[in-house]
PDB file as gemmi writes it, atoms N, CA and C in Angstrom:
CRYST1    1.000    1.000    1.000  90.00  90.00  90.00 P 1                      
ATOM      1  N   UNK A   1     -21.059   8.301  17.307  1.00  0.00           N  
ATOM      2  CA  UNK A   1     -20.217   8.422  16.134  1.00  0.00           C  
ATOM      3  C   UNK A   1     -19.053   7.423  16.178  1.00  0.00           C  
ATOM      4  N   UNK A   2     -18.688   7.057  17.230  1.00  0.00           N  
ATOM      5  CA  UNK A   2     -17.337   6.265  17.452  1.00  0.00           C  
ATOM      6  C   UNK A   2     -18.055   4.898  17.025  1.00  0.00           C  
ATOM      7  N   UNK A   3     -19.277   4.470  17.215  1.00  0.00           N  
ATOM      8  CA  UNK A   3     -19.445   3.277  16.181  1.00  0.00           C  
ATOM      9  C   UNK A   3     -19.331   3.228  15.108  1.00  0.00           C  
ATOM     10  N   UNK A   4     -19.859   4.459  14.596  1.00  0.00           N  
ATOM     11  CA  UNK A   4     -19.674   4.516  13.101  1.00  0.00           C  
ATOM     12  C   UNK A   4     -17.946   3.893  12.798  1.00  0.00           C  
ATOM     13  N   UNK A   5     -17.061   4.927  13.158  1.00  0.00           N  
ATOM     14  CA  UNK A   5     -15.694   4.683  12.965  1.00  0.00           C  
ATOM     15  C   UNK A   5     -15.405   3.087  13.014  1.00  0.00           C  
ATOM     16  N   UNK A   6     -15.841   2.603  14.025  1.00  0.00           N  
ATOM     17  CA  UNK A   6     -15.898   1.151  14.625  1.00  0.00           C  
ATOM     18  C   UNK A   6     -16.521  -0.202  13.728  1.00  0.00           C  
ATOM     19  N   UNK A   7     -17.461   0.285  13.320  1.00  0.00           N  
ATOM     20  CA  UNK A   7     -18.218  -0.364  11.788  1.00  0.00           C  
ATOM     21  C   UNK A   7     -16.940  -0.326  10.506  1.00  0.00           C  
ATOM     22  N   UNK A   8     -16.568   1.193  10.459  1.00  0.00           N  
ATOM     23  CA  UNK A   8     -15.926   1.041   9.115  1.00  0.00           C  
ATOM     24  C   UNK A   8     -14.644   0.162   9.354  1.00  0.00           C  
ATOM     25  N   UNK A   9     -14.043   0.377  10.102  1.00  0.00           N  
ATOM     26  CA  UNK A   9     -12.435  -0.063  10.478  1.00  0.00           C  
ATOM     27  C   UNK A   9     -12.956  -1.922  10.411  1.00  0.00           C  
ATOM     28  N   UNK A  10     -14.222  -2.883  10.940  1.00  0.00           N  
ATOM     29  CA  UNK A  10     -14.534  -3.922  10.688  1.00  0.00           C  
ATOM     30  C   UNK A  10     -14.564  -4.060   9.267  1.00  0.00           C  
ATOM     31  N   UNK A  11     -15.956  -3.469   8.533  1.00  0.00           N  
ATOM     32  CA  UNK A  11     -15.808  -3.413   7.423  1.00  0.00           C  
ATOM     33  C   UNK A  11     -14.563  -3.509   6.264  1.00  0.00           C  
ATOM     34  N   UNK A  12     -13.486  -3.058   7.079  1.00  0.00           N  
ATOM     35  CA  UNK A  12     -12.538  -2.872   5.512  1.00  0.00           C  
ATOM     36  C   UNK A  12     -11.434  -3.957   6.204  1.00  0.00           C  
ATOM     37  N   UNK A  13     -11.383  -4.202   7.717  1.00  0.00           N  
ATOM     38  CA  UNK A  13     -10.637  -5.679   7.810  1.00  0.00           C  
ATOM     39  C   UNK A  13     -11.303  -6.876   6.772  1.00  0.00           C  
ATOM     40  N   UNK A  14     -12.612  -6.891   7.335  1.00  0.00           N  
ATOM     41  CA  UNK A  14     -13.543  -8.002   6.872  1.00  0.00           C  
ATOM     42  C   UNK A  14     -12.856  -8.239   4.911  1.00  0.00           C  
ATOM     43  N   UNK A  15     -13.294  -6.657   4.576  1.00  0.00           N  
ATOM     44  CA  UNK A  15     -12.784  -6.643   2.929  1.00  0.00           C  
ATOM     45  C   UNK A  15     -11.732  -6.949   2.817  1.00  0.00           C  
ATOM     46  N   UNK A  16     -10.575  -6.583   3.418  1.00  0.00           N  
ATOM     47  CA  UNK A  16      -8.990  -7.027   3.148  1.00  0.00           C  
ATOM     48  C   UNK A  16      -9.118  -8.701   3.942  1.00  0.00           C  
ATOM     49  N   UNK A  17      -9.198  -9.465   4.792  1.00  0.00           N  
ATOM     50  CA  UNK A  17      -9.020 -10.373   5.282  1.00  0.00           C  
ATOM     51  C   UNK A  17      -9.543 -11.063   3.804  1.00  0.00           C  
ATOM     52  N   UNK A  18     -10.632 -11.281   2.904  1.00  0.00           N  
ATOM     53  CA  UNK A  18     -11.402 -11.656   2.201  1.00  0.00           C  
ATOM     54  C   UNK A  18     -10.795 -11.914   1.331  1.00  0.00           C  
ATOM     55  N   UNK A  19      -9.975 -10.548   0.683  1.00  0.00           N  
ATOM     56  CA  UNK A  19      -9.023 -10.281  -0.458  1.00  0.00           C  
ATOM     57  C   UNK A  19      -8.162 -11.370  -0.527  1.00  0.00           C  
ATOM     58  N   UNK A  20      -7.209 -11.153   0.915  1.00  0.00           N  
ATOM     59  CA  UNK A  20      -6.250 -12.280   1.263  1.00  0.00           C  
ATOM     60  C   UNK A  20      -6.329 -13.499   1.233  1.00  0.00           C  
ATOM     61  N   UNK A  21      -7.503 -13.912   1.180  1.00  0.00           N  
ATOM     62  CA  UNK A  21      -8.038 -15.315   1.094  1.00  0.00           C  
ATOM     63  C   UNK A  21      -8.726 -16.123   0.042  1.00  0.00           C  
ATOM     64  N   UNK A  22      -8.347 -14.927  -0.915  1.00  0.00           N  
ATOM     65  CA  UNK A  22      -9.039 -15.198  -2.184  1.00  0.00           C  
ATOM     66  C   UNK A  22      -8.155 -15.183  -3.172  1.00  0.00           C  
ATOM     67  N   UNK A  23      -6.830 -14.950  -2.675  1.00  0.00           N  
ATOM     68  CA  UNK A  23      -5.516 -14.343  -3.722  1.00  0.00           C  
ATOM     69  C   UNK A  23      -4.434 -15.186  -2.953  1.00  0.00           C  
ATOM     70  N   UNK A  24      -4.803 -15.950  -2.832  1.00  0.00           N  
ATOM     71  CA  UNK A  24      -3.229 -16.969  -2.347  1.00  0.00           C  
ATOM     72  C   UNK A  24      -2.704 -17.421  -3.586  1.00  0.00           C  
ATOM     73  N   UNK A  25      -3.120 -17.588  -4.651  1.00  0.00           N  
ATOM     74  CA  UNK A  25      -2.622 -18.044  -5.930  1.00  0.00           C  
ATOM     75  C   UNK A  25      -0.957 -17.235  -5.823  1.00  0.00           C  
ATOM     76  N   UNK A  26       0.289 -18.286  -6.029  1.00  0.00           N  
ATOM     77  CA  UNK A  26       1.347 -17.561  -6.998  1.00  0.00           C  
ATOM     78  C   UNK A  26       1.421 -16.917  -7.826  1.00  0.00           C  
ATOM     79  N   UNK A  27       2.344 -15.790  -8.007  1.00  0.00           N  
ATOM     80  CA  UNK A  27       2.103 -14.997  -8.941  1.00  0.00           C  
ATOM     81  C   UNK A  27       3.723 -14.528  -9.497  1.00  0.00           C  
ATOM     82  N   UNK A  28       4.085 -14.381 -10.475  1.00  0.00           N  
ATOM     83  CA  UNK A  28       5.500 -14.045 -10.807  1.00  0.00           C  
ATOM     84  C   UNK A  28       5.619 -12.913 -11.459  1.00  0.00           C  
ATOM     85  N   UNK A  29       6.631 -11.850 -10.296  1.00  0.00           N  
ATOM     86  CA  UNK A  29       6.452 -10.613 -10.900  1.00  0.00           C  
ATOM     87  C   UNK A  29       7.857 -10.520 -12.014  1.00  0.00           C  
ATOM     88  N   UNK A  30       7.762  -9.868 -12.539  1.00  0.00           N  
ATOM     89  CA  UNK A  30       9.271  -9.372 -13.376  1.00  0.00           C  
ATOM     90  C   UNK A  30      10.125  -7.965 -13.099  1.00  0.00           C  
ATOM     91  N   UNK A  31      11.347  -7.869 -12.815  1.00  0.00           N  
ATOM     92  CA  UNK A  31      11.385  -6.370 -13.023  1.00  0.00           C  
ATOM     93  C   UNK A  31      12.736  -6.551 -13.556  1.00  0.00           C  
ATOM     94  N   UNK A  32      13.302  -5.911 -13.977  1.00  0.00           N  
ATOM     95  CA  UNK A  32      15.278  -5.686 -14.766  1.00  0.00           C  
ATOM     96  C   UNK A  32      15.534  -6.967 -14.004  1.00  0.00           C  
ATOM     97  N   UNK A  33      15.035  -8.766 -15.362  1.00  0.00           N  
ATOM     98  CA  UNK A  33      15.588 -10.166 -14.781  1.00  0.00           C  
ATOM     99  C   UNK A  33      15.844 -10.199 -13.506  1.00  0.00           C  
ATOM    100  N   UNK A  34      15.055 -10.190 -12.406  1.00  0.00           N  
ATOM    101  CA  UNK A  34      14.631 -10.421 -11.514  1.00  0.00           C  
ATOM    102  C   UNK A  34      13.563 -10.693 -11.383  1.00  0.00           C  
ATOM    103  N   UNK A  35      12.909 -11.975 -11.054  1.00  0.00           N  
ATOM    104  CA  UNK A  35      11.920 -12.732 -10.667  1.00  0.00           C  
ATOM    105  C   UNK A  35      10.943 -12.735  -9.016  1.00  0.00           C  
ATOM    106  N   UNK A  36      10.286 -12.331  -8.684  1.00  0.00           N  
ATOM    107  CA  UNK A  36       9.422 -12.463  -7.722  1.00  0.00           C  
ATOM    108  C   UNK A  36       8.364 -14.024  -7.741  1.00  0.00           C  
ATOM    109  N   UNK A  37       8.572 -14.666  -7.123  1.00  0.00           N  
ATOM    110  CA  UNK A  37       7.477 -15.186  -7.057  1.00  0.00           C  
ATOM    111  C   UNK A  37       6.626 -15.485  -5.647  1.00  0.00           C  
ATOM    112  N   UNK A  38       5.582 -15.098  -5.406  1.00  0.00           N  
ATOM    113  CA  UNK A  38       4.970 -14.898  -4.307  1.00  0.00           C  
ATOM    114  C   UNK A  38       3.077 -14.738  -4.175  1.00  0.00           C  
ATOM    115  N   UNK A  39       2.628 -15.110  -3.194  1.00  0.00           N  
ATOM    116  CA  UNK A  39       1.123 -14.706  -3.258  1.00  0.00           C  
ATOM    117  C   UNK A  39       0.866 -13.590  -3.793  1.00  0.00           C  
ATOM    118  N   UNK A  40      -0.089 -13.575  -4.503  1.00  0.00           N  
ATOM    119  CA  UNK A  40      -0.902 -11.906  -4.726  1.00  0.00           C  
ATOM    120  C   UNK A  40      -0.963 -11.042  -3.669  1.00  0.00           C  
ATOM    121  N   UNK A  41      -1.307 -11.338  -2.652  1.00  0.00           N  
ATOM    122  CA  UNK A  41      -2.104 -10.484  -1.420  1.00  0.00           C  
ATOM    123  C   UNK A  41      -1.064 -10.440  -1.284  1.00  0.00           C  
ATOM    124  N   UNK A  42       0.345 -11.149  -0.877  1.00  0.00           N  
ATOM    125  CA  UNK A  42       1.193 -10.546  -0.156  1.00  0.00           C  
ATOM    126  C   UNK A  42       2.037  -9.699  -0.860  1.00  0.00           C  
ATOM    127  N   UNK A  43       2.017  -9.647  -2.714  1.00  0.00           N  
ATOM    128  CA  UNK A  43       2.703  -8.719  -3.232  1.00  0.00           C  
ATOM    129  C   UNK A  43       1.958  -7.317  -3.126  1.00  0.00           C  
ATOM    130  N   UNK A  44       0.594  -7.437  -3.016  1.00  0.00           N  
ATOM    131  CA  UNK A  44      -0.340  -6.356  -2.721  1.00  0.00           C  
ATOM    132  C   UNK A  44      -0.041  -5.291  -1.603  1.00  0.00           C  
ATOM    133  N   UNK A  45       0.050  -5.666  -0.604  1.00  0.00           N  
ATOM    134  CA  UNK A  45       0.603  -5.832   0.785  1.00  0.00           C  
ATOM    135  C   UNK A  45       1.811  -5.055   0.706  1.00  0.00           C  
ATOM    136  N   UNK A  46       2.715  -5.696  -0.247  1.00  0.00           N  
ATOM    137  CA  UNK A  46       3.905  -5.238  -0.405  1.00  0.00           C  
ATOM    138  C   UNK A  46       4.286  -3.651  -0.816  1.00  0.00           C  
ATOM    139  N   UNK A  47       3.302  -3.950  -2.069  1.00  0.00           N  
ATOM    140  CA  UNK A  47       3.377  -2.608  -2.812  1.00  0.00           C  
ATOM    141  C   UNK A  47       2.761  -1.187  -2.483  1.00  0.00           C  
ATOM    142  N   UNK A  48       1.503  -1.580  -1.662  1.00  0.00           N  
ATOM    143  CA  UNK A  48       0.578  -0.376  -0.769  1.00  0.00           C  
ATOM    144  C   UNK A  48       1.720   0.058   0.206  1.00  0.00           C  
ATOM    145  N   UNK A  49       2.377  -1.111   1.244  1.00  0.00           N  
ATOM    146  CA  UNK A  49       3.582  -0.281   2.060  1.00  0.00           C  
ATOM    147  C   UNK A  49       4.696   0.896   1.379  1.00  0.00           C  
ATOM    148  N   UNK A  50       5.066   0.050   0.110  1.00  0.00           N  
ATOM    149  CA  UNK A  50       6.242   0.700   0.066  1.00  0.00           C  
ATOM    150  C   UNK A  50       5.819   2.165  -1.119  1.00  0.00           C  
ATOM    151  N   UNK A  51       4.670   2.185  -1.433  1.00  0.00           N  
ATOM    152  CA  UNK A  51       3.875   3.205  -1.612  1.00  0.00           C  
ATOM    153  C   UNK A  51       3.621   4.579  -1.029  1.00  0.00           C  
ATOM    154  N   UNK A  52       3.097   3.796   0.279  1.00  0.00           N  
ATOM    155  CA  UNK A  52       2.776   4.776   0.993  1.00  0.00           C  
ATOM    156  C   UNK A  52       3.895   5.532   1.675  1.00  0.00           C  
ATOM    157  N   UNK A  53       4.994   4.727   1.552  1.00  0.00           N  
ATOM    158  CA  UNK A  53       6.483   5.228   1.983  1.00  0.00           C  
ATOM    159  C   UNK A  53       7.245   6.322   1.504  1.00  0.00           C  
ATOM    160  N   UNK A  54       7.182   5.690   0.360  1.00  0.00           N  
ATOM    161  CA  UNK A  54       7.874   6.834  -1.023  1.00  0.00           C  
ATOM    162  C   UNK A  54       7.197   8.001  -1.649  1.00  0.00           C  
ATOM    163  N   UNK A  55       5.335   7.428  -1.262  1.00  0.00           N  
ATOM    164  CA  UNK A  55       4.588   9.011  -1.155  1.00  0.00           C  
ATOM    165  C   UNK A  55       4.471   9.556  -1.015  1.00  0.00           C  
ATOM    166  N   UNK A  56       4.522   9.878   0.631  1.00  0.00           N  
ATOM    167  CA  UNK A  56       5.225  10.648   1.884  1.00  0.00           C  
ATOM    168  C   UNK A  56       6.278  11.394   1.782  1.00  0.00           C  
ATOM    169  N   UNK A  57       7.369  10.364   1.411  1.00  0.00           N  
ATOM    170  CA  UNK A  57       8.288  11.402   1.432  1.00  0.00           C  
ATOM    171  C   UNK A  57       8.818  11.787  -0.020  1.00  0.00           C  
ATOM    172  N   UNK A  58       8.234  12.026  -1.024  1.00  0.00           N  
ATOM    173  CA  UNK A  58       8.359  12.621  -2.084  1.00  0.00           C  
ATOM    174  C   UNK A  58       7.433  13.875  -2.231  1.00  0.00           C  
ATOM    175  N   UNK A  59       6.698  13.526  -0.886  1.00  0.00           N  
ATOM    176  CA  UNK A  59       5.678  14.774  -0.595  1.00  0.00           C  
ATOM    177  C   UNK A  59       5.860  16.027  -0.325  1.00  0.00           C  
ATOM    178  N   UNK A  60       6.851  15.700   1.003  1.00  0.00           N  
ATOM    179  CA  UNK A  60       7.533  16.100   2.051  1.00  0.00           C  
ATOM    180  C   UNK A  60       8.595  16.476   1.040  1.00  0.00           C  
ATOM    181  N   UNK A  61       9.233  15.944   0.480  1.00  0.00           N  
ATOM    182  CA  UNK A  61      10.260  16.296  -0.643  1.00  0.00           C  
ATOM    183  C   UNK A  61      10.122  18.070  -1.108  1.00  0.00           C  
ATOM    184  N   UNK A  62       8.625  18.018  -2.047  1.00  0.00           N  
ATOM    185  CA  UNK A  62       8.087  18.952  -3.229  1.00  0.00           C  
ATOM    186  C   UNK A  62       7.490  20.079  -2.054  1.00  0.00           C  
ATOM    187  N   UNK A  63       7.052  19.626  -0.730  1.00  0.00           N  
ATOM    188  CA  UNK A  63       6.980  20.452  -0.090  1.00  0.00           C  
ATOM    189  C   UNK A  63       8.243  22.105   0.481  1.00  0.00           C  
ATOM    190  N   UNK A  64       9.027  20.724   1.004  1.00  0.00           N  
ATOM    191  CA  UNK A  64      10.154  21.609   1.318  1.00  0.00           C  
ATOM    192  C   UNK A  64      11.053  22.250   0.443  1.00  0.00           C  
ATOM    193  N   UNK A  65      10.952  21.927  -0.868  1.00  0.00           N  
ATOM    194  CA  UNK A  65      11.271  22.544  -2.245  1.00  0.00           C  
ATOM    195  C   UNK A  65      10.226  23.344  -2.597  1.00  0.00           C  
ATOM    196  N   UNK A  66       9.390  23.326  -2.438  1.00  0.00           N  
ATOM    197  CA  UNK A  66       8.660  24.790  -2.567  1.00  0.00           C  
ATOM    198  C   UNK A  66       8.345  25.999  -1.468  1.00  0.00           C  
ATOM    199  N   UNK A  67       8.686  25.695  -0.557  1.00  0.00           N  
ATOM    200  CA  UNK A  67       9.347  26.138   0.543  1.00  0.00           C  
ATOM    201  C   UNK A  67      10.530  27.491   0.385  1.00  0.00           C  
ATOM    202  N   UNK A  68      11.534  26.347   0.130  1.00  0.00           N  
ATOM    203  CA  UNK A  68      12.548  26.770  -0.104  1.00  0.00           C  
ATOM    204  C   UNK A  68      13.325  27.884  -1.211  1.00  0.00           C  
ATOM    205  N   UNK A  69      11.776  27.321  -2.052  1.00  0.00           N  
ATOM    206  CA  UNK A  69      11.961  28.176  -3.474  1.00  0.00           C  
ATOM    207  C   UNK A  69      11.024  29.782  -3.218  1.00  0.00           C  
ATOM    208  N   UNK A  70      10.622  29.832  -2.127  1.00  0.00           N  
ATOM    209  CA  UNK A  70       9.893  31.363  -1.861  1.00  0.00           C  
ATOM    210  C   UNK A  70      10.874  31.884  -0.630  1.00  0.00           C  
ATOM    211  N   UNK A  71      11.684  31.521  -0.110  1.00  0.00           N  
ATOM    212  CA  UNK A  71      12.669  32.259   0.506  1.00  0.00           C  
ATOM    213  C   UNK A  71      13.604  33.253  -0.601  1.00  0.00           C  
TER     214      UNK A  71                                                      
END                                                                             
């Protein structure tokens, strides 16, 4: 079974390494006149981190507020 695991974890480097190499193009983001300009992959990159950041703990947030709300 640990190949299996071992296959997939290649597999989805292989897919992301691919991505990255296919998305070097500039790209200009916008947000409240502020300008980004930067690779795709690495704004990609960017946005999955700080995603998975603020997911977590908005999770953890609604958790402990519902928690809190049955005491």
């Amino acid at each position: 079974m640990r190949w299996v695991y071992l296959l997939i974890i290649i597999v989805f480097a292989l897919a992301t390494l691919i991505f990255a190499v296919q998305n070097l193009d500039t790209v200009t983001v916008s947000f409240l006149n502020m300008r980004v300009a930067a690779p795709l992959a690495l704004l990609v990159l960017i946005i999955y981190v700080l995603g998975a950041l603020t997911g977590s703990s908005l999770l953890a947030l609604l958790r402990r507020s519902y928690r809190g709300s049955r005491v």
